[in-house]
C-alpha positions in Angstrom: -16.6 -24.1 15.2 -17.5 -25.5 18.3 -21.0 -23.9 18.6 -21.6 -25.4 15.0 -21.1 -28.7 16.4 -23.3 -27.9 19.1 -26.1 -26.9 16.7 -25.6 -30.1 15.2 -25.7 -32.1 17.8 -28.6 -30.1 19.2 -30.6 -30.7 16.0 -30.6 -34.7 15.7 -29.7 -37.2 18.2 -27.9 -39.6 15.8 -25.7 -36.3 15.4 -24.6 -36.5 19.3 -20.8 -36.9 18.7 -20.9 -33.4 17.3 -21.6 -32.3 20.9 -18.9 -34.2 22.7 -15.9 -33.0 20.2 -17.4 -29.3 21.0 -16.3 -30.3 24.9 -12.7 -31.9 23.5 -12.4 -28.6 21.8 -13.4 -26.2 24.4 -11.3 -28.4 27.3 -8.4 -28.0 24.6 -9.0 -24.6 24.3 -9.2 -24.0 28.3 -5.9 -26.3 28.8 -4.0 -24.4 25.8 -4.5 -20.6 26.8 -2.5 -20.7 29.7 0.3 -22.5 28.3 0.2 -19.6 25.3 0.3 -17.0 27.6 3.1 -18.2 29.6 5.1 -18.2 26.3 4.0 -15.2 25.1 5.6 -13.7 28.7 8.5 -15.4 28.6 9.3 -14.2 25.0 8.6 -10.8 26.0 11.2 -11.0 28.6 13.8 -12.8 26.9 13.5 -9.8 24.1 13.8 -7.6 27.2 16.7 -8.7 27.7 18.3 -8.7 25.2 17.7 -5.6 24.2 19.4 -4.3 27.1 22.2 -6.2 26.4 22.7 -4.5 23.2 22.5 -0.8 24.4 25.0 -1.9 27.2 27.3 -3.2 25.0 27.2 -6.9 26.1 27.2 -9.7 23.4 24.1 -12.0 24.8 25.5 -15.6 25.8 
């Protein structure tokens, strides 16, 4: 979507706003991918984990 707005900002300069929510969007983009990642790890681990806990036997806590 981004790239749209840049075509339309590119195309007529009373359309210019289209090119600065392109930057919000990519800086959104940039900021959010790590913070998605880091969750999707941490999931993966807690899962992990508790697997484990149910072929030992435990009860999670």
């Amino acid at each position: 979507m981004s790239v749209v707005f840049l075509v339309w900002a590119d195309r007529d300069t009373r359309d210019a706003a289209y090119g600065y929510l392109a930057l919000v969007l990519w800086v959104g983009i940039a900021a959010g991918t790590p913070v998605l990642i880091a969750g999707a790890v941490s999931v993966r681990k807690m899962r992990r984990r508790v697997r484990q806990q149910d072929r030992t036997g435990n009860a999670p806590s």
